[in-house]
C-alpha positions in Angstrom: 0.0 0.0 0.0 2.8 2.3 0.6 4.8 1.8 -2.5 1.6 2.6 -4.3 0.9 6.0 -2.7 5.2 6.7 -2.4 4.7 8.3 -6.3 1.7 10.8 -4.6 3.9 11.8 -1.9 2.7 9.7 0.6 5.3 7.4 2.1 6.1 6.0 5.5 6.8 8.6 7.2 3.7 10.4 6.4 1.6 7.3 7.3 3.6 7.5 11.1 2.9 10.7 11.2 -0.7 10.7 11.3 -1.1 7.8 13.1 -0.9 9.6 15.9 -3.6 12.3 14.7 -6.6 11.6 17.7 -9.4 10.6 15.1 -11.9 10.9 17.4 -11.1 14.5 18.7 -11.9 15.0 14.9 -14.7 13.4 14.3 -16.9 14.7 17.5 -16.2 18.1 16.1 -17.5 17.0 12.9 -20.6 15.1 14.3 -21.5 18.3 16.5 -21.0 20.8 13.7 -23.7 18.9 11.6 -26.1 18.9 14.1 -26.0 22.3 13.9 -26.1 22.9 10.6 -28.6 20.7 10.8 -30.5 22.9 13.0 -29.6 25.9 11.7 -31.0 25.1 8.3 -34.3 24.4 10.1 -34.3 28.0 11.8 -33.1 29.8 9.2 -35.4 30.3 6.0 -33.2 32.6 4.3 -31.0 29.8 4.8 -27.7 32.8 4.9 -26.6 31.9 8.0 -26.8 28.2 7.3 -24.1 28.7 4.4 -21.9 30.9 6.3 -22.0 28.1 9.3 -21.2 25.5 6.9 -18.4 27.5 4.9 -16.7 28.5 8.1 -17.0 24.8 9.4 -14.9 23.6 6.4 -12.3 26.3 6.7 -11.8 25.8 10.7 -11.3 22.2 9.7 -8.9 23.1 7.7 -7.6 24.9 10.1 -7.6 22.3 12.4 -5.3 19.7 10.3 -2.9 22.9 9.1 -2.0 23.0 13.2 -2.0 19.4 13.7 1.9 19.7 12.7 2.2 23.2 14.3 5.5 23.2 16.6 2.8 24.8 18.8 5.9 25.6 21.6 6.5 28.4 19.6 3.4 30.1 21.4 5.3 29.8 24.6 8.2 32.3 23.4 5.7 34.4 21.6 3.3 34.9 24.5 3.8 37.9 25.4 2.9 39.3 21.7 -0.3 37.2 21.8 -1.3 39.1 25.0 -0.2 42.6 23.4 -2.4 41.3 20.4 -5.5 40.7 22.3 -5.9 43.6 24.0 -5.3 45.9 21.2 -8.4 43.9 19.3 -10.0 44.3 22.7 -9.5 48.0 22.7 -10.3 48.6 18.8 -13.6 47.0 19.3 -13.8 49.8 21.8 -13.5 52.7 19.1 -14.3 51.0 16.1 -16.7 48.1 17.0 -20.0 48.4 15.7 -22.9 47.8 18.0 -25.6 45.0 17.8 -27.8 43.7 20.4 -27.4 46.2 23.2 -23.3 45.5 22.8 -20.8 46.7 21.1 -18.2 43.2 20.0 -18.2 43.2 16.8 -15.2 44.5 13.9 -16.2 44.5 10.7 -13.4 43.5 8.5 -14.1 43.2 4.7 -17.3 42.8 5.1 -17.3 40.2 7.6 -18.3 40.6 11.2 -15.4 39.7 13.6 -16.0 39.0 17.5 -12.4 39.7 19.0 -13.4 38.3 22.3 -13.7 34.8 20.4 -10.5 34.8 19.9 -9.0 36.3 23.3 -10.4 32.8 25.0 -7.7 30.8 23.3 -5.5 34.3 23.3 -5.6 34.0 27.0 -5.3 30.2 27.5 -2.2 30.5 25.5 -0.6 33.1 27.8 -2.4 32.0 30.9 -0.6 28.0 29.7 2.8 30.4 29.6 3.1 31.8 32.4 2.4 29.2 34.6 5.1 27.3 33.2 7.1 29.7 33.5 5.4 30.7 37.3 4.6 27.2 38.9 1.2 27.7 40.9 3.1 26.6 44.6 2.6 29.6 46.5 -1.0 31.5 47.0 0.8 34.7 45.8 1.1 33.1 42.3 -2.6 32.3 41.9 -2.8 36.5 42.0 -0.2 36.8 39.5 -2.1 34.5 37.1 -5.4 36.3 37.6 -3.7 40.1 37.4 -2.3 38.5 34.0 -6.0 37.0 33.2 -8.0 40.7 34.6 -7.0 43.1 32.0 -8.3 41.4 29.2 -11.3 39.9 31.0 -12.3 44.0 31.9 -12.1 45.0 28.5 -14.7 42.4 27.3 -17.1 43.0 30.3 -16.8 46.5 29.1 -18.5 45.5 26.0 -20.7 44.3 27.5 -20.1 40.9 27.3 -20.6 38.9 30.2 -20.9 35.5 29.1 -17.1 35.6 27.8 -15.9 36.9 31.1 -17.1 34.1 33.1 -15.5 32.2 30.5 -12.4 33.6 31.9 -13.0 32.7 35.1 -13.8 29.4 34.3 -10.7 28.9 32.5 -8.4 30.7 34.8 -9.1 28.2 37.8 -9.6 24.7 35.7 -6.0 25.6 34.9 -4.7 27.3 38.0 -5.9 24.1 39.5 -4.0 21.7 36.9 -0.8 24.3 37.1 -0.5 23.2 41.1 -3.1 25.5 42.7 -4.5 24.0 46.0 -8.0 23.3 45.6 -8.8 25.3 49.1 -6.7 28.4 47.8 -9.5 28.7 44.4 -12.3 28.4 47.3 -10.7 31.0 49.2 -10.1 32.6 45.9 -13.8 32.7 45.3 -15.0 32.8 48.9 -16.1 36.4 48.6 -18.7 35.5 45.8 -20.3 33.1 47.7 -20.0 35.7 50.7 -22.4 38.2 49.0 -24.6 35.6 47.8 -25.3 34.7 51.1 -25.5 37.9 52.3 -28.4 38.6 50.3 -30.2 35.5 51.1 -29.6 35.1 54.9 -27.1 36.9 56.9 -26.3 34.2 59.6 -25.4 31.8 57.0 -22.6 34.8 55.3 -21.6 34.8 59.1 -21.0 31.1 59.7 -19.3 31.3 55.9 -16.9 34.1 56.6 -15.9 32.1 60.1 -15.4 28.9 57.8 -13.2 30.6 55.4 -11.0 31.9 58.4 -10.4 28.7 59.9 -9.5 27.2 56.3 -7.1 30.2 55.4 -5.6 29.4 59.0 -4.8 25.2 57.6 -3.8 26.5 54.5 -2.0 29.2 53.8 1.7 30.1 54.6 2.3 28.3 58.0 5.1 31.2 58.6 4.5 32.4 62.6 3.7 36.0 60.9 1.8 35.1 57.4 -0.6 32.4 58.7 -2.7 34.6 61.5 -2.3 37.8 58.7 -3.7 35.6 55.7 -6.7 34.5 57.9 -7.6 37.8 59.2 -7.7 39.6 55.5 -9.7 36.6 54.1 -12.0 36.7 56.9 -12.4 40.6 56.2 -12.8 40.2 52.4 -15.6 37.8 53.0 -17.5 40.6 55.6 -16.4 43.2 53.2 -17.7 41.5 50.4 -21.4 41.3 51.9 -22.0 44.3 51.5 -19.7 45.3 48.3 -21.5 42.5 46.6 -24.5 45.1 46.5 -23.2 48.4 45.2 -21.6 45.6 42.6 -24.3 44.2 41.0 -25.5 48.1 40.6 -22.9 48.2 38.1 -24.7 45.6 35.7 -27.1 46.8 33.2 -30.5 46.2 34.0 -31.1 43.7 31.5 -28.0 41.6 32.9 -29.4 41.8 36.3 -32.8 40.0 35.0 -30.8 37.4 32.8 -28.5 36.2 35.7 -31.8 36.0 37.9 -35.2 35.6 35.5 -34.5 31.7 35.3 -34.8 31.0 38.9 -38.7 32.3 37.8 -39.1 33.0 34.2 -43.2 33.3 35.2 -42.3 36.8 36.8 -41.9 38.1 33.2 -43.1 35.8 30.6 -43.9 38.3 27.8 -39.9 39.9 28.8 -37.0 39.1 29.9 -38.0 35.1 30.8 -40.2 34.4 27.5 -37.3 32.9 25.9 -36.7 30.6 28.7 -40.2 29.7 28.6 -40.8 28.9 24.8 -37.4 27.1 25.3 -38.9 24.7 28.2 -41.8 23.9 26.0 -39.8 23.0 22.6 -37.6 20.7 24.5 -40.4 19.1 26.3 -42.4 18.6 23.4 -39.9 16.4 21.6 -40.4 14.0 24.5 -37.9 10.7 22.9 -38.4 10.4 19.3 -38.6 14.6 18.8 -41.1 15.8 16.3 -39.1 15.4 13.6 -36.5 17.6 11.5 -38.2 20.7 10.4 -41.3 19.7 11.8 -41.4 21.7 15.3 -44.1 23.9 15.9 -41.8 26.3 18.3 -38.8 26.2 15.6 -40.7 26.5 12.3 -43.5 29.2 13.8 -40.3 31.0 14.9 -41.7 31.1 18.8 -38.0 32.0 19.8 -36.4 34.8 18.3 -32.6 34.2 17.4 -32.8 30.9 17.9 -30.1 29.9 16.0 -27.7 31.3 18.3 -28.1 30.7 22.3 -31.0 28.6 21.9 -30.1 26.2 19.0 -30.4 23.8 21.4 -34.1 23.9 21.9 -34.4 23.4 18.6 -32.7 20.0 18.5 -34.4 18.8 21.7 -37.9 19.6 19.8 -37.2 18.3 16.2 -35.1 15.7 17.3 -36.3 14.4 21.1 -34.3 13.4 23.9 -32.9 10.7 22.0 -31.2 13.1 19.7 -29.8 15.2 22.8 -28.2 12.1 24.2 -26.4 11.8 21.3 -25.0 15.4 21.1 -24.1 14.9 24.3 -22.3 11.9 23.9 -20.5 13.4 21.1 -19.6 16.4 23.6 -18.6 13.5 26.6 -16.5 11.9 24.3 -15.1 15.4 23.3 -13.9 16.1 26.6 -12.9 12.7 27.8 -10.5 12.6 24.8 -9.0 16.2 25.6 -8.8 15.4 29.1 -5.9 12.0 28.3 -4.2 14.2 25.9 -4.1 16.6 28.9 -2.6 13.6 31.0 -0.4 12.6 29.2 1.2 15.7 27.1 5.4 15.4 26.9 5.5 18.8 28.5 3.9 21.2 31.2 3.3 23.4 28.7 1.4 21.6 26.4 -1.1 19.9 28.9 -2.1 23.1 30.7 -2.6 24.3 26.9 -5.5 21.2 26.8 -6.9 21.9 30.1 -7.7 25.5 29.3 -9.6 24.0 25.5 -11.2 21.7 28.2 -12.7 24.2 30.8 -13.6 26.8 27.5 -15.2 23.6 26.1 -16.9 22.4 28.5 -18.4 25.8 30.6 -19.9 26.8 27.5 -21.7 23.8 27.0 -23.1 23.4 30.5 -23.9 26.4 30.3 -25.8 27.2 27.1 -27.7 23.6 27.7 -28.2 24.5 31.5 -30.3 28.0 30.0 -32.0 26.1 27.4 -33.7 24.5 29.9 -34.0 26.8 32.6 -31.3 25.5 34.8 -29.1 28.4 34.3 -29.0 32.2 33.9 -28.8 33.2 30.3 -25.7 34.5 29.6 -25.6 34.9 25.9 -23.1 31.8 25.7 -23.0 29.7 22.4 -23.1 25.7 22.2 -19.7 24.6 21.1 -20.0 23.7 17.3 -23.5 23.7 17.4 -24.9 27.6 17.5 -24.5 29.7 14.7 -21.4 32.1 15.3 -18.6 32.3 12.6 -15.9 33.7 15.0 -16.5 31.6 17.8 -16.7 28.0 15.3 -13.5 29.0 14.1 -11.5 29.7 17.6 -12.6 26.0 18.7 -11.6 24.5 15.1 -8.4 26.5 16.1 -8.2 25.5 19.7 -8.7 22.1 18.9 -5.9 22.1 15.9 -3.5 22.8 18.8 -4.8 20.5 20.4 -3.8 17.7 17.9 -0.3 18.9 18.3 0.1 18.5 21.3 -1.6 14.6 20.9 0.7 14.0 18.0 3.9 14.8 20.3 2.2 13.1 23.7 3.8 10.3 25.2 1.5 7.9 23.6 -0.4 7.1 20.7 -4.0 7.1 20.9 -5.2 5.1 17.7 
């Protein structure tokens, strides 16, 4: 077989080469993107969107096996110019970013809309994955190093506004300050002071016993030195009493219509016609696939176009009404499956670099899709958060064709061979 392809320019060599290639990492992607292309046709009867989904699907494929070979530790010496990179496209959407939606995240660039913010996910896991190789998490003063790294671009995207990507960030920054070496008490005492306002809000002796509890584990788990460990306990105690309070001038500084996404699910009834009547229509298209769905293009919610944009955030209402809950196993088997695979490559990466590279894919992956599934269903706030591969979104189907294309180089160097 080799001496027949040798003439093409496909010898041995080649063959060994992609051997290693993680076949499956591809073909979830793929398996993913036509469900939503398959769902997108079905919303879309201008069917525009649907060919500019399908066009940009085969170029981030593309993509994908172009980086597959990349010598992707390059990105570690270039870091720094990544990071300079993404916060200049940050700061031009700023001044020259046309506005859409209530938000202003968009470039347009011959024509074609660009969302900058897209790209600053796998920007930032790229630097984050830097600089804690080069910074080992294995003192609690590094985890604020990381973030101080992570905040500047994180601030310039909730400036949009765009609040779905920055919890992105956040998700990101402590799957892989976690994998880098973090302590998994120093990310709870790390994000003690969100729960502290939280509970402030909803019943003040249980803020109080929380603020005691994060005392005590600051006291077994920061620096043991006879002067750090009583200092590091008293300011996390008074962050967390600060924070009760803080928490409410705070969430003043959300727009309005943030301040009913992040709580309208809890009771999408208070405002049916508003702010929870996409949560609502949502509800009843998934339920009313029940196991065999109604079949493709034949939901009454999707095809009477009961939820505006659905396309987008809420594709997946779409599939769970044309295609039932037996088709939403499947997607999210194809997602487990997904995640499973980055999560070995992770494992078992030749170099530090490389694997926290993975992790931060993983945690991007993976957030979005809980949580675009979790507010298709009323589970979760909406945040304006796509479905991996599935919604429509040009920009952000290309970053994860992109992220995983990295992803195969680091497979194809790992200690061992997955097919």
């Amino acid at each position: 077989m080799v001496d027949i392809l040798r003439p093409l320019g496909f010898d041995q060599n080649w063959l060994r080469n992609w051997r290693e290639f993680d076949f499956l990492v591809l073909l979830m992607p793929l398996v993913l993107l036509g469900f939503g292309c398959v769902a997108i046709y079905s919303t879309d009867p201008g069917q525009a969107d649907f060919r500019g989904q399908l066009t940009m699907g085969i170029l981030g494929i593309g993509s994908m096996f172009g980086l597959s070979r990349f010598p992707y530790q390059w990105l570690q010496r270039s870091c720094w110019l990544i990071y300079a990179l993404v916060n200049a496209s940050l700061l031009a959407v700023m001044f020259l970013g046309r506005e859409a939606l209530g938000a202003q995240r968009w470039i347009e660039i011959g024509g074609v809309s660009i969302q900058p913010s897209e790209f600053a996910k796998l920007g930032i896991i790229i630097v984050l994955a830097a600089f804690i190789r080069r910074f080992p998490i294995n003192r609690f003063l590094r985890v604020w190093m990381a973030l101080a790294v992570v905040a500047v671009p994180a601030l310039l995207i909730f400036k949009q506004p765009d609040l779905g990507s920055s919890l992105v960030f956040g998700a990101v920054s402590l799957a892989m300050l976690y994998w880098g070496g973090a302590r998994l008490s120093w990310l709870i005492i790390l994000t003690s002071p969100l729960a502290a306002a939280i509970l402030f809000a909803l019943w003040v002796p249980a803020w109080m016993i929380w603020c005691a509890g994060m005392g005590v584990l600051a006291w077994w788990t920061l620096s043991k030195s006879s002067i750090w460990q009583p200092i590091g306990m008293l300011i996390t105690v008074g962050v967390n009493l600060i924070s009760g309070g803080l928490g409410q001038k705070l969430w003043n500084v959300l727009k309005p219509y943030q301040q009913k996404r992040l709580t309208i699910f809890l009771d999408p009834n208070q405002d049916p016609l508003g702010s929870g009547y996409h949560i609502l229509q949502s509800q009843i298209a998934v339920g009313s696939g029940q196991f065999w769905g109604r079949g493709l293009f034949a939901g009454t919610q999707t095809q009477l176009n009961f939820i505006p944009e659905q396309h987008t955030d809420f594709i997946f209402s779409a599939l769970g009404e044309e295609t039932g809950f037996l088709g939403c196993l499947i997607l999210l088997g194809c997602f487990f499956t997904l995640f499973w695979r980055l999560i070995l490559i992770a494992n078992d990466a030749r170099d530090d670099f490389g694997s926290l590279l993975v992790v931060g894919v993983f945690a991007m992956l993976l957030f979005q899709t809980i949580i675009n599934i979790g507010m298709n269903i009323g589970v979760a706030p909406v945040t304006g958060i796509p479905l991996p591969f599935v919604s429509f979104g040009r920009s952000a189907l290309l970053t994860n064709f992109i992220a995983l294309g990295l992803v195969q180089a680091v497979a194809q160097g790992s200690r061992k061979r997955w097919f």
